[in-house]
FIDOLUM-971259 format. One line per field, with one value per residue (C-alpha): residue in one letter; x, y, z. Coordinates in nm, 4 decimals, m for minus. Example, Ala and Ser with C-alpha at 12.3 -4.5 7.8 and 13.67 -1.06 7.14 Angstrom:
resn (a_s)
px (1.2300_1.3670)
py (m0.4500_m0.1060)
pz (0.7800_0.7140)
This chain:
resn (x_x_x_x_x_x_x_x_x_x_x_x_x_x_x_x_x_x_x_x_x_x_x_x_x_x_x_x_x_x_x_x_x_x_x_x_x_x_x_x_x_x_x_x_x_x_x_x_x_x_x_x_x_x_x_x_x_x_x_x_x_x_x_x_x_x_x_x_x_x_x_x_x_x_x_x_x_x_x)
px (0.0000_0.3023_0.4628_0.1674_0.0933_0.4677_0.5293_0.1171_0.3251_0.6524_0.4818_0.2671_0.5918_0.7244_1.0391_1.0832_1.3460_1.1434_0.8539_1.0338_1.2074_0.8755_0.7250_0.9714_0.8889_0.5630_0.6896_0.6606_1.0257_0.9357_1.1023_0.9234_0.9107_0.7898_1.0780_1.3454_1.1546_1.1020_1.4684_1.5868_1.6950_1.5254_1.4046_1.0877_1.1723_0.9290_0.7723_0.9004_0.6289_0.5974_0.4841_0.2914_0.2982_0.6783_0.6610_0.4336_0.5996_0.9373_0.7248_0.5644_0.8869_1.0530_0.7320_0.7075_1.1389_1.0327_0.7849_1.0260_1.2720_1.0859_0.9016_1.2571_1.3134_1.0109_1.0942_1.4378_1.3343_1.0500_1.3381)
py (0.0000_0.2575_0.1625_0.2654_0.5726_0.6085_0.5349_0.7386_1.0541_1.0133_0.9841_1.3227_1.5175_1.3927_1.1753_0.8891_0.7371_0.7596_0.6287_0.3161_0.2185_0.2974_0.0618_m0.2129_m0.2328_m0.3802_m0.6260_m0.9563_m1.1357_m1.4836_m1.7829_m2.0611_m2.2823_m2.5696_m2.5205_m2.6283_m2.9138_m3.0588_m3.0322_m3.1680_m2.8626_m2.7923_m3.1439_m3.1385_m3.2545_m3.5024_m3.2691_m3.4470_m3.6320_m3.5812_m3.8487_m3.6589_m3.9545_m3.9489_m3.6149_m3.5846_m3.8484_m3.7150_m3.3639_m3.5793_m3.7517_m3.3928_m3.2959_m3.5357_m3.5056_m3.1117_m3.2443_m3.5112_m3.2099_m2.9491_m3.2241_m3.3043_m2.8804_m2.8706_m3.1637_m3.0101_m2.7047_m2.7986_m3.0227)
pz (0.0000_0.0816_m0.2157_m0.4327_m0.2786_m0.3482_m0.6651_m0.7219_m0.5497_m0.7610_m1.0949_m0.9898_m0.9040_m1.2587_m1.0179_m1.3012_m1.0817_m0.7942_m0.9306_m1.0768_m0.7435_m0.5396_m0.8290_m0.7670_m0.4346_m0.5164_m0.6925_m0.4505_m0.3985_m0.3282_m0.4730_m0.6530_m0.3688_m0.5646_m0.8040_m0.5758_m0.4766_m0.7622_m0.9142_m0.5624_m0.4012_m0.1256_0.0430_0.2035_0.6027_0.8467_1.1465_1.4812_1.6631_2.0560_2.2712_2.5510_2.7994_2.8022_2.8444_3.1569_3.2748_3.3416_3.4854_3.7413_3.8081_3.8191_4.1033_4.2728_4.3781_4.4378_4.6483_4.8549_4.8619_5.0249_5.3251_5.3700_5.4011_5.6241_5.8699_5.9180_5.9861_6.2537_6.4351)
């Protein structure tokens, strides 16, 4: 949107070179994405799987030693 009202204000104040670059800056600079996949380039990759059980697994096992650690705080402290 800038770049139009750019290139709109460049071309009204007769600023050729002004209104070209503002011009190019609407032109989108993305790269053929299928391209490079289909020559080989650029290799599509897996998306890691997460096992959620393993994971709140070792949390509880990570509480429940917090846990241990601070009864073992608080029966120290009362003695």
């Amino acid at each position: 949107m800038l770049s139009a009202k750019d290139t709109y204000q460049a071309v009204k104040d007769r600023d050729w070179l002004g209104a070209g670059l503002a011009a190019l800056g609407m032109v989108p600079i993305v790269p053929n994405i299928a391209r490079y996949v289909k020559h080989g380039k650029l290799k599509p990759h897996a998306v890691p799987t997460v096992n959620p059980n393993k994971d709140q697994a070792l949390i509880d096992a990570q509480l429940k030693m917090l846990q241990e650690l601070a009864e073992k705080k608080a029966k120290i402290s009362n003695e």
